[in-house]
C-alpha positions as CSV (number, residue, x, y, z in Angstrom):
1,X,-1.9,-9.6,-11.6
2,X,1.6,-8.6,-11.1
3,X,2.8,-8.6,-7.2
4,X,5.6,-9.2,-4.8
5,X,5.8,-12.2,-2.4
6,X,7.8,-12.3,0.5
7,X,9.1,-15.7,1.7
8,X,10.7,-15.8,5.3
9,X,14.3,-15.5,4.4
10,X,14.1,-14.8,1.0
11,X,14.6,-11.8,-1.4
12,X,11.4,-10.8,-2.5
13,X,10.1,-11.8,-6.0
14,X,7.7,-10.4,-8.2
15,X,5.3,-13.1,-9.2
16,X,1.8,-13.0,-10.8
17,X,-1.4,-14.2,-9.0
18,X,-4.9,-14.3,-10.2
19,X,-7.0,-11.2,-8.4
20,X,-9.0,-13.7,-6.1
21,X,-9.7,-13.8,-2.4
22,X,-8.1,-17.5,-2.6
23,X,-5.4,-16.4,-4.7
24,X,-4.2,-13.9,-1.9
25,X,-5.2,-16.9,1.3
26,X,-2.8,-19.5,-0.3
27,X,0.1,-17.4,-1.2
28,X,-0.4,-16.3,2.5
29,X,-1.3,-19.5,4.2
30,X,-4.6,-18.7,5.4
31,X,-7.1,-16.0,6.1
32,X,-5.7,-12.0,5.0
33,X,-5.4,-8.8,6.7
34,X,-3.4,-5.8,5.1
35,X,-1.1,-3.4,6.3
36,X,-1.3,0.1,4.6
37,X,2.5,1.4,3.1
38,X,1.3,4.3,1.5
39,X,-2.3,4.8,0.2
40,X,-1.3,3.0,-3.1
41,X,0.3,-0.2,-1.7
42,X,-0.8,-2.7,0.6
43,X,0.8,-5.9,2.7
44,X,-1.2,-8.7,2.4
45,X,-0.5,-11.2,5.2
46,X,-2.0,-14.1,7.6
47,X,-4.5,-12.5,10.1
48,X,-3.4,-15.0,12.6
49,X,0.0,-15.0,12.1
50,X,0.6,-15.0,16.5
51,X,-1.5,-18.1,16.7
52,X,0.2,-19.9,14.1
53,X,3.7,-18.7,16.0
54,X,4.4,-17.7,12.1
55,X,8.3,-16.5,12.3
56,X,8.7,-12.6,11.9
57,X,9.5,-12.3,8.3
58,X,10.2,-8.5,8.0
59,X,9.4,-5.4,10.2
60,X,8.2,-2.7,8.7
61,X,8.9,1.0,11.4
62,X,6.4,4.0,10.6
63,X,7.0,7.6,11.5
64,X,4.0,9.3,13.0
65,X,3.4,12.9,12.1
66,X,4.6,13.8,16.0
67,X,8.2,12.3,14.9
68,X,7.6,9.0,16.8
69,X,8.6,5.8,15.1
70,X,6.7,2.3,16.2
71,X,7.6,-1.1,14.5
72,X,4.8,-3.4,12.9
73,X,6.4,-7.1,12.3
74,X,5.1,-8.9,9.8
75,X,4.6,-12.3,10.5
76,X,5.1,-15.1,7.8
77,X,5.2,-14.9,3.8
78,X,3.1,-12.1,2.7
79,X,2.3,-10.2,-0.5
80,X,2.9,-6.3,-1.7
81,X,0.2,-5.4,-4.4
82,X,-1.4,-2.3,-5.4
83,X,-4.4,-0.8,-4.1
84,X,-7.1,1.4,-6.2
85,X,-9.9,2.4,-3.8
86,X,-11.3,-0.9,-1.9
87,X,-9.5,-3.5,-4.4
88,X,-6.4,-4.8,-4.5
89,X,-4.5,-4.1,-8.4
90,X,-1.3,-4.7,-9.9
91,X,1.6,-2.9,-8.9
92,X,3.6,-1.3,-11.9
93,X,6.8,-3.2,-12.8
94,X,9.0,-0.1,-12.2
95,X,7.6,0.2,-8.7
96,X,7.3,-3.4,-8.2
97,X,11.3,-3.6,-8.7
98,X,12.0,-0.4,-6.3
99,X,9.8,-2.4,-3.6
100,X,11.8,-5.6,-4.4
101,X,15.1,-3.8,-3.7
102,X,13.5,-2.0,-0.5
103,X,12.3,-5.2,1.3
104,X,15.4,-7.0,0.5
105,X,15.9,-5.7,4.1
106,X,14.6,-6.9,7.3
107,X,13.4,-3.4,8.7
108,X,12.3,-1.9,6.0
109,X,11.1,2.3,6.9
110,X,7.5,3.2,5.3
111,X,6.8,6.8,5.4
């Protein structure tokens, strides 16, 4: 399935990954969590990124609804793949290249 991977101090690249918990724990380096960027796509990154002292790879900054931003660093090489209910999917290649060109920055806004 098509996603994005994230290297620490790369550009992002749009690779293709079999849809397997395994898959998504090597391309990360160990056990998942997600991040939520919009109700269709997720980051898929090492749970214990802080324990591993995993360098911050990007850092993604939220607006709340009251106008507030907070920053969430991600920690490590992660992946950007779709989402369609509880499973992860493909992301479309159109959208897969807009997210390419949008995390080609280190703070990247979501929201």
């Amino acid at each position: 399935m098509r996603v994005i991977k994230v290297r620490t101090n790369y550009n992002p690249e749009i690779i293709n990954i079999d849809n397997t918990l395994e898959a998504f724990q090597q391309a990360v380096g160990g056990y998942i969590e997600t991040v939520n960027l919009n109700g269709d796509e997720l980051v898929v990154c090492n749970e214990d990124g802080i324990n591993l002292k995993l360098p911050i790879n990007r850092t993604l900054v939220f607006k709340t609804p009251a106008g507030n931003f907070y920053n969430v660093p991600i920690l490590g090489d992660f992946i950007i793949c779709g989402t369609d209910g509880e499973e992860f999917c493909e992301l479309e290649l159109d959208r897969a290249k807009e997210l390419c060109e949008q995390f080609k920055k280190n703070r990247v806004n979501v929201r």
